[in-house]
C-alpha positions as protocol buffer text, in pm:
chain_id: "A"
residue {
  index: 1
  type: UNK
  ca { x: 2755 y: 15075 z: 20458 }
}
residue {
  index: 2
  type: UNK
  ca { x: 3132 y: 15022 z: 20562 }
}
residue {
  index: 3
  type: UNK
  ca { x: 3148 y: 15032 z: 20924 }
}
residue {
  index: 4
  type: UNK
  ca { x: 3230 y: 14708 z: 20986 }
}
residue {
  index: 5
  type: UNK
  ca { x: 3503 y: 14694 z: 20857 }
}
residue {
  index: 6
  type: UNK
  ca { x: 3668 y: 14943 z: 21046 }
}
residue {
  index: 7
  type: UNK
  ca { x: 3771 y: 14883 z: 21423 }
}
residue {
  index: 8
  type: UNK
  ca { x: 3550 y: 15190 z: 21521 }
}
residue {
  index: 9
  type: UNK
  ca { x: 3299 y: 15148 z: 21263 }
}
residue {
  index: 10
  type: UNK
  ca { x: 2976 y: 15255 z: 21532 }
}
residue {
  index: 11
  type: UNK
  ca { x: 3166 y: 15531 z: 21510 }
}
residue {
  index: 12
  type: UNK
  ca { x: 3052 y: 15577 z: 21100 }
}
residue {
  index: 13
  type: UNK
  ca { x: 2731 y: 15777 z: 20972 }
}
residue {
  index: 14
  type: UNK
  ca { x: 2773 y: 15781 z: 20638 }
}
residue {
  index: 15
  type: UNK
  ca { x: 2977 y: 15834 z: 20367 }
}
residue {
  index: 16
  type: UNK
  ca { x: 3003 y: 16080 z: 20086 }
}
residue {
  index: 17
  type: UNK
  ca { x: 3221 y: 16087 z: 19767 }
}
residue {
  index: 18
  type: UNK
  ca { x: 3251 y: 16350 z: 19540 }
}
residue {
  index: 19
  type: UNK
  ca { x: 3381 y: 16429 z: 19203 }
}
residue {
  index: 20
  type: UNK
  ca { x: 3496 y: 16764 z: 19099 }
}
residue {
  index: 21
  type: UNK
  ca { x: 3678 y: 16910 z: 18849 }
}
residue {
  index: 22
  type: UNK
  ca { x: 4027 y: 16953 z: 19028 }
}
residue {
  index: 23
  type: UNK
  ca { x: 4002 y: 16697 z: 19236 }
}
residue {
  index: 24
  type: UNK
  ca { x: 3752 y: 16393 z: 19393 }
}
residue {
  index: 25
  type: UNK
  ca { x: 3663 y: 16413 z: 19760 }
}
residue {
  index: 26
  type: UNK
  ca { x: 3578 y: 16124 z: 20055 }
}
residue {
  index: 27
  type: UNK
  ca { x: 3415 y: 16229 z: 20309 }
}
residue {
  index: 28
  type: UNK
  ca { x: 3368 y: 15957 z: 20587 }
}
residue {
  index: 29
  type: UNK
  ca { x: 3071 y: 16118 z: 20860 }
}
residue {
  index: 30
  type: UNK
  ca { x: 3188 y: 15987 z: 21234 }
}
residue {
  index: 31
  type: UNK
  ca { x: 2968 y: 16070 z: 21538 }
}
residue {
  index: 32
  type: UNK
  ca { x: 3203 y: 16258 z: 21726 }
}
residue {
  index: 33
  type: UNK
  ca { x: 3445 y: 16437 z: 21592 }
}
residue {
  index: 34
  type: UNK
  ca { x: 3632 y: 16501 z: 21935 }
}
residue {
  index: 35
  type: UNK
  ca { x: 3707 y: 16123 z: 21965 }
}
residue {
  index: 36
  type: UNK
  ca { x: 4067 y: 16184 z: 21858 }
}
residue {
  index: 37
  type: UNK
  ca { x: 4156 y: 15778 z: 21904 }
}
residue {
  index: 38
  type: UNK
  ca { x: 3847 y: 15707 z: 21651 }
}
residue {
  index: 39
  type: UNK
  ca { x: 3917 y: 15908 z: 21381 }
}
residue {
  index: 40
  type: UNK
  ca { x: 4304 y: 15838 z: 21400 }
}
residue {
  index: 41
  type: UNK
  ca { x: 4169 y: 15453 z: 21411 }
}
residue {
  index: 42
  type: UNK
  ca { x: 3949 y: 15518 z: 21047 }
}
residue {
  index: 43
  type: UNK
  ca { x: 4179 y: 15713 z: 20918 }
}
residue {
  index: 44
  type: UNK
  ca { x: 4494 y: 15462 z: 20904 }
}
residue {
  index: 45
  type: UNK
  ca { x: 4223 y: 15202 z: 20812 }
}
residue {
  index: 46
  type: UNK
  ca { x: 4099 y: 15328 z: 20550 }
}
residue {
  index: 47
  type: UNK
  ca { x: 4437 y: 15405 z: 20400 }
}
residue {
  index: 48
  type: UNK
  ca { x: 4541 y: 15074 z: 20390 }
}
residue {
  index: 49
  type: UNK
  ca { x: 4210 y: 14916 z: 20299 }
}
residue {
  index: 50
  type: UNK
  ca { x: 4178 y: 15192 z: 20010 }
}
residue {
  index: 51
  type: UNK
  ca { x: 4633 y: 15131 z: 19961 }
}
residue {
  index: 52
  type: UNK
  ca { x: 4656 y: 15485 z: 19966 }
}
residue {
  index: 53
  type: UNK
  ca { x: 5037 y: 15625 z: 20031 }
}
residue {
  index: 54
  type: UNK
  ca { x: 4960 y: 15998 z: 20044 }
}
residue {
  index: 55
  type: UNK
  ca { x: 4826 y: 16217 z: 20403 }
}
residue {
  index: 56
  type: UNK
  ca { x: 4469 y: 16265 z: 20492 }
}
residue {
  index: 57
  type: UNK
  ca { x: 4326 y: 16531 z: 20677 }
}
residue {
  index: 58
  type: UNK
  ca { x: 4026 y: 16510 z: 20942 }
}
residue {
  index: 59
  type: UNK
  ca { x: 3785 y: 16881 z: 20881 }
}
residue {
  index: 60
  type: UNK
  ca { x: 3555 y: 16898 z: 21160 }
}
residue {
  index: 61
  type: UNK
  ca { x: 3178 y: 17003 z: 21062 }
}
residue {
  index: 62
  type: UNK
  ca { x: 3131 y: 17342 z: 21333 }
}
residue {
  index: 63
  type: UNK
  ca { x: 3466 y: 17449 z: 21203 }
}
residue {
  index: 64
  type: UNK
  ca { x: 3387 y: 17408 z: 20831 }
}
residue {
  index: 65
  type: UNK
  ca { x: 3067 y: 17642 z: 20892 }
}
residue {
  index: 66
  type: UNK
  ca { x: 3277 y: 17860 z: 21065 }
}
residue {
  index: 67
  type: UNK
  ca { x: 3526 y: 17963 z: 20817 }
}
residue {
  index: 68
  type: UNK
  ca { x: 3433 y: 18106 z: 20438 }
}
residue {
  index: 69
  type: UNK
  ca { x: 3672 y: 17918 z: 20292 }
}
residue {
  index: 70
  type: UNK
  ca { x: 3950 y: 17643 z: 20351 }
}
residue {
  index: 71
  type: UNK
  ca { x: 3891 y: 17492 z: 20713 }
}
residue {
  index: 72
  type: UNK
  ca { x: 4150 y: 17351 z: 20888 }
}
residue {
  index: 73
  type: UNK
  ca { x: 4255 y: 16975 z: 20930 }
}
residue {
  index: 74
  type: UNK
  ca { x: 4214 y: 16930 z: 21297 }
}
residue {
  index: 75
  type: UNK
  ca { x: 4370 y: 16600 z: 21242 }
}
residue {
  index: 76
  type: UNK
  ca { x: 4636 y: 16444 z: 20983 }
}
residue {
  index: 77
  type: UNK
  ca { x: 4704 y: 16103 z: 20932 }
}
């Protein structure tokens, strides 16, 4: 769907977006989520292709299912 645009984009499952009431979500699903270089790589390309100024985070699946509520970003970009 949009991996080739991105420089990693074998890298890229699938995509989610999602709109809720306090705010709308994008989730981008990579392969492996310990491939800190990748997900760096789609993160700072998807800013710029989407011209957005503001941080990202990076919430890893097994720690989402983890924690009740609010997992951590394991990275920022």
């Amino acid at each position: 769907m949009i991996g080739e645009q991105f420089d990693y984009g074998d890298e890229i499952c699938g995509a989610v977006v999602s709109v809720r009431g306090k705010q709308e979500r994008i989730a981008i699903w990579t392969k492996n989520a310990g491939n800190e270089t990748a997900q760096i790589n789609i993160g700072k390309q998807w800013k710029e292709f989407m011209d957005y100024k503001d941080s990202i985070g990076f919430i890893v699946h097994d720690d989402a299912k983890k924690m009740d509520k609010g997992p951590k970003n394991r990275y920022t970009v």
